[in-house]
C-alpha positions in Angstrom: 15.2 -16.4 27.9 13.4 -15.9 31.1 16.5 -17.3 33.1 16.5 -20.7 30.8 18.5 -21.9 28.8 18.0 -23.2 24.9 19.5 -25.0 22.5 19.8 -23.7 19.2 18.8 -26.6 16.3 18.4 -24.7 13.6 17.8 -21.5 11.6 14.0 -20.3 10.2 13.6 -17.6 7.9 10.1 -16.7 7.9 10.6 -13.9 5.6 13.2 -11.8 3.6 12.7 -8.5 5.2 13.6 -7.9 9.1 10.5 -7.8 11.2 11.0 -5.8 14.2 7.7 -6.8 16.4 8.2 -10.7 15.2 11.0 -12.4 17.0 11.2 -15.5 14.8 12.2 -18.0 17.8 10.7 -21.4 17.5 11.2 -22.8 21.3 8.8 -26.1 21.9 5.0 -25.1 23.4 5.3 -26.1 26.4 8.2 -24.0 27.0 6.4 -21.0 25.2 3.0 -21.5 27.3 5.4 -21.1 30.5 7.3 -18.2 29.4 4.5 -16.6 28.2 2.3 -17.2 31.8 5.3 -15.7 33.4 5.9 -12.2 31.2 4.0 -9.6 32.4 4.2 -7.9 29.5 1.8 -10.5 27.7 -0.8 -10.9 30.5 -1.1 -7.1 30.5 -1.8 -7.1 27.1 -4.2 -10.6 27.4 -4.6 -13.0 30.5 -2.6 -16.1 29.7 -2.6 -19.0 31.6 0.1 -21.8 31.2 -2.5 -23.9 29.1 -3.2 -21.7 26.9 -2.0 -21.7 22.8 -1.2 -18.2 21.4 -1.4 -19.3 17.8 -2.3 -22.2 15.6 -2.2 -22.4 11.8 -4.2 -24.7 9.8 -3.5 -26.0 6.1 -7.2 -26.1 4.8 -8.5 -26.0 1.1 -9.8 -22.6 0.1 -12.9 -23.8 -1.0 -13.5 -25.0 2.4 -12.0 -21.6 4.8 -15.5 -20.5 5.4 -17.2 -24.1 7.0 -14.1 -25.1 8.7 -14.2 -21.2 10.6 -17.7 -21.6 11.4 -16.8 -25.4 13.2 -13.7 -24.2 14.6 -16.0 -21.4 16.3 -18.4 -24.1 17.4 -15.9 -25.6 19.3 -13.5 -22.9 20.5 -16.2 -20.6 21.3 -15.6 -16.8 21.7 -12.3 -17.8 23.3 -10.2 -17.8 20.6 -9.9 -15.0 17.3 -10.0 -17.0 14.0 -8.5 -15.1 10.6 -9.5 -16.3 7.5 -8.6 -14.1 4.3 -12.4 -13.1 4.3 -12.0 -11.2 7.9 -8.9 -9.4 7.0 -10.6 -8.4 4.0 -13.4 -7.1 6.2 -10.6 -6.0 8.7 -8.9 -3.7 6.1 -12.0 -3.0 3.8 -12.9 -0.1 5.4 -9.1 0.9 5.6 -8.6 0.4 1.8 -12.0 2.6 1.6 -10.6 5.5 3.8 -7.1 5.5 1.1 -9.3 5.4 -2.3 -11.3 8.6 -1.2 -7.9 10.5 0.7 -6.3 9.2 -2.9 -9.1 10.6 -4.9 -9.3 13.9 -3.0 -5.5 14.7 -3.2 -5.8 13.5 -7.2 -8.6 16.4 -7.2 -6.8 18.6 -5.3 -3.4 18.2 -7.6 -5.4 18.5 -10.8 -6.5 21.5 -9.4 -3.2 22.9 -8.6 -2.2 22.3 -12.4 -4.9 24.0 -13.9 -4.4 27.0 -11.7 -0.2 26.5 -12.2 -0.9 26.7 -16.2 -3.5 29.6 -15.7 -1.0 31.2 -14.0 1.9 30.9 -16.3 -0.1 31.1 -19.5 -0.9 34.5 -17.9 2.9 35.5 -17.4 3.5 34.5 -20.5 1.3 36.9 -21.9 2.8 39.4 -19.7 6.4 38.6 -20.8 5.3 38.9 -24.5 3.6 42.3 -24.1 6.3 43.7 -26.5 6.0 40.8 -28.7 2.3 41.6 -29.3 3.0 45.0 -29.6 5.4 44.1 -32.4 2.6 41.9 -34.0 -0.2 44.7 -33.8 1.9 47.4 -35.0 2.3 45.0 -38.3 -1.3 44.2 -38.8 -2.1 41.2 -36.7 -5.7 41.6 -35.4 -6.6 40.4 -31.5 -8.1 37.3 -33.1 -4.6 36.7 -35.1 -2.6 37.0 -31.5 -5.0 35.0 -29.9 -4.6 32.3 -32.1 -1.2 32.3 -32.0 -1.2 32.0 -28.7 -3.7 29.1 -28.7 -1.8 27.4 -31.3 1.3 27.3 -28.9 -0.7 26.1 -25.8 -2.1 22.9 -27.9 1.5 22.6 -29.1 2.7 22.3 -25.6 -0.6 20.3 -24.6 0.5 17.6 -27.6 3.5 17.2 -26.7 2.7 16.7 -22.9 0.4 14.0 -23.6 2.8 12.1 -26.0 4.9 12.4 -23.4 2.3 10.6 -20.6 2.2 8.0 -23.5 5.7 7.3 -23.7 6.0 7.2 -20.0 3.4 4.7 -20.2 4.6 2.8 -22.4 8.1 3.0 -20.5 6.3 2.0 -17.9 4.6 -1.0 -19.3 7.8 -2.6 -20.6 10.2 -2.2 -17.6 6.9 -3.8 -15.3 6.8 -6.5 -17.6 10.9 -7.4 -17.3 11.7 -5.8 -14.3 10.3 -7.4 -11.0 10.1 -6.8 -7.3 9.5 -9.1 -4.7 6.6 -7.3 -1.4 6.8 -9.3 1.6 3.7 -9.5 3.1 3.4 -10.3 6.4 2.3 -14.1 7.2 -0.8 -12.9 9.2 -1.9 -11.4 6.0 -1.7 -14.8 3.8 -4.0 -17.1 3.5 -0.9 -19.3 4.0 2.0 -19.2 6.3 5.1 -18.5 4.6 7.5 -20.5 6.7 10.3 -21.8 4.5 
């Protein structure tokens, strides 16, 4: 890197899943600070001088986060940009706000869609059974007789649709409770850095 040479001492996997904007390259700080002066790449993003630390974890009790930010801030000043899990939370609050409501509107708008979908094919359905009603009219059935019949078949299909939600659910339930997945989430977004 930069025209230097490194030995390699070992291996760190940070993380199961390949990060493309984290290089996972441990090289000592003074040899970071230097490279790091020198890219023009980083100073154009944020002036770096040689003495400078791009990033420091600290192993603190949770209880304790909020006191040891405030002292840190104290002493560091507005120099430095401390994360605690309570300013990501603020960081992504709003975010998480913004996806409840576009989730709530397109839940609205889909229910929407399948009321006007069933509308739509209860009203073919009617169409496609115009001889069928004939049939039952000619043999006595009254308007109140047909509808019925037909109301009768929609809470049939209704029924079984929600039994069907149900055993999807309970589907659902059972392979979540014995079949797992593994998220990685990205170290910056811990309250604890994940280096193995």
């Amino acid at each position: 890197m930069a025209d230097a040479s490194f030995p390699v001492v070992g291996q760190a996997d940070a993380s199961r899943a390949a990060k493309i904007a984290i290089a996972n390259v441990y090289v000592p700080i003074e040899e970071a600070q230097k490279l790091a002066a020198a890219s023009s790449q980083v100073q154009s993003v944020s002036p770096f001088s040689p003495a400078d630390v791009n990033l420091l974890f600290i192993k603190a009790d949770q209880e304790k986060i909020t006191n040891l930010a405030s002292a840190l801030r104290t002493i560091v000043g507005q120099k430095a940009t401390i994360g605690t899990p309570e300013s990501f939370l603020k960081l992504l609050g709003s975010f998480f706000a913004l996806s409840d409501k576009l989730t709530m509107a397109a839940s609205l708008i889909a229910v929407i869609v399948a009321v006007l979908i069933a509308f739509k094919t209860m009203a073919g359905n009617i169409a496609e059974r115009a001889r069928e009603i004939g049939v039952l009219k000619a043999v006595g059935w009254t308007n109140r007789n047909v509808v019925s019949q037909l109301l009768a078949e929609s809470v049939q299909c209704f029924l079984a649709g929600i039994f069907g939600r149900g055993a999807g659910k309970a589907e659902r339930t059972y392979y979540s409770g014995t079949v797992g997945a593994t998220v990685p989430i990205d170290f910056l977004l811990t309250s604890k850095p994940q280096f193995n």
